[in-house]
N, C-alpha and C positions, 0 to 999 in steps of 0.2 A: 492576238486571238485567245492565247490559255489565258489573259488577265480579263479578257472579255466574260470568256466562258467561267472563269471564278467569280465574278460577279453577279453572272446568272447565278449559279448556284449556292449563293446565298438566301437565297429565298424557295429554295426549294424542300417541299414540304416534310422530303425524307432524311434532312438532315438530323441527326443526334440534336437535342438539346444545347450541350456544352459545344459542339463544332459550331450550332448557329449562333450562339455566344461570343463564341471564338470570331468566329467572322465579322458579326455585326462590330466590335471590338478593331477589329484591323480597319473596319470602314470608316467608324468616325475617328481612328488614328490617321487617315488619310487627309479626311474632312478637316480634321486639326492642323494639322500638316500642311494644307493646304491656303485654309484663311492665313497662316501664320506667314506661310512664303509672301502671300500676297500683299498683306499689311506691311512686310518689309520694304518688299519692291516698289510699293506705294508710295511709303516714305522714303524710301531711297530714294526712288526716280524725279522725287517732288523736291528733295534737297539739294541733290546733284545738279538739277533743270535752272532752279534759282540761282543756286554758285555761279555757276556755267553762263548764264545768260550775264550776272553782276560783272563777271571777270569781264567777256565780250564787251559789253559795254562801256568801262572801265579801261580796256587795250585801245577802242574806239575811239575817245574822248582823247587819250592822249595822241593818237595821230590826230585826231583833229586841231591840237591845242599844237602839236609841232608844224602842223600846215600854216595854221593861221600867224603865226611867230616868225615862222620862217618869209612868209608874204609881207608881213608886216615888215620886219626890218630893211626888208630889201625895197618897199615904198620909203623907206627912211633915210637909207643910202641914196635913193636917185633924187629925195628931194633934198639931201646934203648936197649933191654936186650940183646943185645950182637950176633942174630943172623945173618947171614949174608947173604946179599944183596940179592945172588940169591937162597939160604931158601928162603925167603919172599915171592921172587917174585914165587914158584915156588909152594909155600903155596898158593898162591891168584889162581894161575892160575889152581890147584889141586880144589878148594872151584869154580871156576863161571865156572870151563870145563862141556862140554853139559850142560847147563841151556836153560831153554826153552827163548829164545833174541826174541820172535814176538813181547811182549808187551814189557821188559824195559831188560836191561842189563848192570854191571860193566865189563869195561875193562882199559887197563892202556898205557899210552905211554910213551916215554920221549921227552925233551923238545926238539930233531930232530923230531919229528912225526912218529919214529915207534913206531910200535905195540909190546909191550911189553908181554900185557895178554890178553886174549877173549876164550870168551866161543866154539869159534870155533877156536881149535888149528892151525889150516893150515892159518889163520891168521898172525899168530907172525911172525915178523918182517918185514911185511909189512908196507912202507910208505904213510904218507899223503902228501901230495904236494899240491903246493901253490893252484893251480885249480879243489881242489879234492871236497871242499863243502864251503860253508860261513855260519859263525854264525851270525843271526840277534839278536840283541837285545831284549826283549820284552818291551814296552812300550816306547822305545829310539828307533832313528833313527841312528841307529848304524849299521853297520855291517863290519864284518872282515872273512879273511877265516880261517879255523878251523887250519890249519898250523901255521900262526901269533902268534892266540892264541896261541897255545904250545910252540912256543918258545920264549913268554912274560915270561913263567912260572908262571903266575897270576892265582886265583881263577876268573874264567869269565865262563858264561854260556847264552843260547839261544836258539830260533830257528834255528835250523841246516837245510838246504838245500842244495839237488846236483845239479850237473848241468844234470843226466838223469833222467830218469822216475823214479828212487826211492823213499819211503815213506820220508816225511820229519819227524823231529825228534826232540825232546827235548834234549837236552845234558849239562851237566854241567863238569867243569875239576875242579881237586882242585890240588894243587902243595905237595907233599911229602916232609917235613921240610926236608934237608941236605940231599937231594936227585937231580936229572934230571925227577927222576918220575912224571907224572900227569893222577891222576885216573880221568875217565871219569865213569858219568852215563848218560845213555843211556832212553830213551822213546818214545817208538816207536806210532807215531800218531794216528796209525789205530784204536785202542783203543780207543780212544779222540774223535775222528772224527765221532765211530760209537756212541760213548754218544751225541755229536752233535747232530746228524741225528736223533737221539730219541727225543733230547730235543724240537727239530726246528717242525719235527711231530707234538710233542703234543702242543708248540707254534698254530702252524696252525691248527690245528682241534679246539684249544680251542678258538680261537681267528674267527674262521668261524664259532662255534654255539654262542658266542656272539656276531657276526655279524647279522646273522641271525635272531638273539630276537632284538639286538637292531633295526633293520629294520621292521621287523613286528610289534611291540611296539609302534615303531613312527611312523609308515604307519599307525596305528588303531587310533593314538592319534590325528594323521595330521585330518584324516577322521572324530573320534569323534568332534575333533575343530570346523573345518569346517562344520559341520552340528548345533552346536551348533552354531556357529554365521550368518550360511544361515538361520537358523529356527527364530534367532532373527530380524536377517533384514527384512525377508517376515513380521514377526510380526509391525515392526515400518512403513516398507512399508503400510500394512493394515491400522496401525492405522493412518497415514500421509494419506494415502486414503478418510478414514473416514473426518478427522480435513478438509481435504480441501473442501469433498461432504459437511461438514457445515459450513464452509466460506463462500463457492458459494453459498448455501442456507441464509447464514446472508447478502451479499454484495448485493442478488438480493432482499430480504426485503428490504434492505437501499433503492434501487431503487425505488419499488412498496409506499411505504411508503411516500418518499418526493416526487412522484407523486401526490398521494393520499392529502397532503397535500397542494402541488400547485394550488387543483382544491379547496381546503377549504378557505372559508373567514379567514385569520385568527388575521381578525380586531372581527370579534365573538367568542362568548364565545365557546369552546368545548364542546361538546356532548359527555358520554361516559357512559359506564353500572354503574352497583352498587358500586364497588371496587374501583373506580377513583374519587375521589372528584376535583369538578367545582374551579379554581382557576381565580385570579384576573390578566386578561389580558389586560396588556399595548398595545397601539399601536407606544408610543415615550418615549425614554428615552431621557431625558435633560441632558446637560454636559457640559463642559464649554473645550472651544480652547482658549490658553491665559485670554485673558479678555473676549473671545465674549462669549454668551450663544448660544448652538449647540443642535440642536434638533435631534435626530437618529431615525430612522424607525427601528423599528423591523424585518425588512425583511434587511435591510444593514447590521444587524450583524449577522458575523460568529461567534465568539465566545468571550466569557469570558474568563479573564485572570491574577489569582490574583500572586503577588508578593511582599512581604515584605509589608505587609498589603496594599497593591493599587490595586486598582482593574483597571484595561486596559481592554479597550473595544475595541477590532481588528472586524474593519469591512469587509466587502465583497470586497470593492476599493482599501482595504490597509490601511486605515487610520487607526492611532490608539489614543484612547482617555482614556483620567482619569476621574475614574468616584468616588464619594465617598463612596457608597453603599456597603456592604459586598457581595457575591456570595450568602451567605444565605438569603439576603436581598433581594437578586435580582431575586434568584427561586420563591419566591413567587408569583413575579408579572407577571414573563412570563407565557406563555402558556404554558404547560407541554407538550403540542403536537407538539412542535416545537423547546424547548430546552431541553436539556439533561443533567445534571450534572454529568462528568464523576468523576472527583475526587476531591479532596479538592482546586484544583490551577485550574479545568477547568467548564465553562459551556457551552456547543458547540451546534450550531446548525443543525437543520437538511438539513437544504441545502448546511451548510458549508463542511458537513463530503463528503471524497472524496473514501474510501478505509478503508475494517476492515479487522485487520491483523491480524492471532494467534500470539502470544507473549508468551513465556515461556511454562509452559503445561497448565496451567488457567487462562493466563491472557488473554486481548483481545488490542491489538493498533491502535489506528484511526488515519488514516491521514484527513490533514484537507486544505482546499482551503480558506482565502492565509495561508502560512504554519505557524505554531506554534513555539513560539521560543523556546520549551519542548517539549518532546515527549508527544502525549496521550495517558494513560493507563487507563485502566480499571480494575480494579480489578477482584480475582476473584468471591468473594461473590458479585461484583455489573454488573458481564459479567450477570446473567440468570435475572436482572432488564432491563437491555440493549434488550437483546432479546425480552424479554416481549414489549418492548419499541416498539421495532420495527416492534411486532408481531399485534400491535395495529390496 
């Protein structure tokens, strides 16, 4: 009944968008689910029926081929001790008269195609003729009529078929040693056919309740999936939410902050509470271009830049100069209110920075104006110093 009533309520007009999505989605996974059970059980059922039916057939023929072998010899034995021909025959036909022939029966021809012996007297000496039935082969694409056969005088056997509406039939002939004799046994399909019909039965019922599990199983598991990876996406959606409400919150500090500092002398010393000690601010850093000696403003650099122990001074224009100072050298002299030491290869400033980026789950990356020939990372134990920095 609740997968009833969820069914109804796919179609009902108050759902969400994304829920009728959601749903329509679980529907044709069912649909899918469903062809796909049935296309199996199909072919299952159709190859298993075939097998199943070849074998019976094939287990069939050989009792018949052991019937008719075992009658034959034992005519071979009586007409060894001396008895005569038509004793024999008259013994056999005494031994299979009225036998119940619905399901299998011995009878005897010789190698013109009549009827020699059968269970049904009024038979005898009735002929087979060329158009009377064909033996098929089993397993061989073979086929002959049952007339040929008989008078190959060969042990051969088959699928027997007439050309009216009669049952078809098992039959095997075996040849009577120093005789024209050929015992025939007989099996009659109907028998076969109704073990078939049981087996094919229980084939399809057994094969539609595990159709059925298998579909409700993976319908549950499809469903369990899928909520298990919607439940994480809204999760990473939230947390992505959050990372960005404090990006925007850190990109519009950067803002307010190198405001804040544009309106400060920052030819003067900083002002800051207890926690921040007063550092030694440069207004120029000295450097040399080839031979000349090059004097930098403070306000023209973007940032610091060490490589294979040189330290590169990238300014605001582009230019970029060698300086011999270490970065540790060189924090000390700037103003901490205007540079920032992101990591061991950068000191960046605050007018340089253009853009802070999340980076991994803790790290933080800043772009920078003119661009850095390394990316800028932050750490993460020195992203909540940055913040602080910023928060100044």
């Amino acid at each position: 009944m609740a997968l009833k009533n969820w069914f109804k309520s796919d179609i009902c007009p108050f759902d969400p968008p994304d829920e009728m999505k959601k749903k329509h989605l679980y529907i044709w996974t069912l649909l899918g689910l469903l062809v796909t059970v049935v296309a199996i059980i199909s072919v299952a059922e159709s190859y298993l029926f075939s097998s199943t039916r070849q074998r019976l057939l094939t287990a069939q023929l050989e009792t018949s081929k052991r019937e008719a072998r075992e009658v034959g010899r034992l005519l071979e034995e009586q007409l060894a001790d001396g008895s005569a021909p038509s004793a024999v025959t008259e013994n056999l036909q005494r031994s299979i008269e009225n036998t119940d022939s619905q399901s299998g029966f011995i009878c005897m021809y010789d190698t013109t195609g009549m009827e020699l012996c059968h269970p049904d007297r009024s038979r005898i000496g009735q002929m087979v003729t060329e158009g009377n039935s064909q033996v098929n082969g089993l397993g061989e694409n073979t086929s002959q009529s049952l007339f040929k056969v008989l008078m190959q005088g060969e042990a051969s056997g088959g699928l027997r078929t007439f050309g009216d509406k009669r049952e078809s039939e098992i039959i095997y002939v075996y040849p009577v040693q120093k005789t024209g004799w050929m015992v025939a046994a007989h099996a009659n399909l109907v028998a076969i056919n109704s073990q078939l019909d049981d087996l094919r039965n229980k084939f399809l019922f057994t094969h539609i309740i595990a159709g059925v599990l298998i579909i409700l199983f993976s319908f549950l598991l499809v469903r369990f999936i899928g909520g298990r990876y919607e439940t994480g996406l809204e999760t990473e959606k939230s947390q992505l939410q959050e990372d960005l409400r404090k990006l925007s919150l850190l990109n519009a500090d950067l803002v307010s902050y190198r405001e804040k500092i544009e309106r400060m002398d920052v030819t003067s010393e900083r002002e800051t509470d207890d926690s921040i000690e007063s550092t030694v601010n440069r207004k120029r850093i000295l450097t040399y271009w080839r031979d000349e000696l090059v004097s930098l403003t403070i306000e023209n650099i973007a940032f610091f830049y060490t490589q294979e122990s040189a330290t590169h001074i990238h300014c605001r224009d582009g230019k970029v100069y060698i300086h011999n100072d270490s970065l540790d050298d060189l924090m000390k002299q700037l103003n901490a209110a205007v540079f920032f030491r992101a990591n061991r290869q950068f000191i960046v400033s605050i007018h340089a920075i253009d853009k802070i980026y999340r980076y991994g789950k803790n790290q933080l990356k800043i772009t920078v104006i003119p661009d850095a020939p390394e990316v800028i990372l932050i750490s993460k134990n020195n992203a909540a110093t940055f913040k602080e920095w910023l928060n100044i």
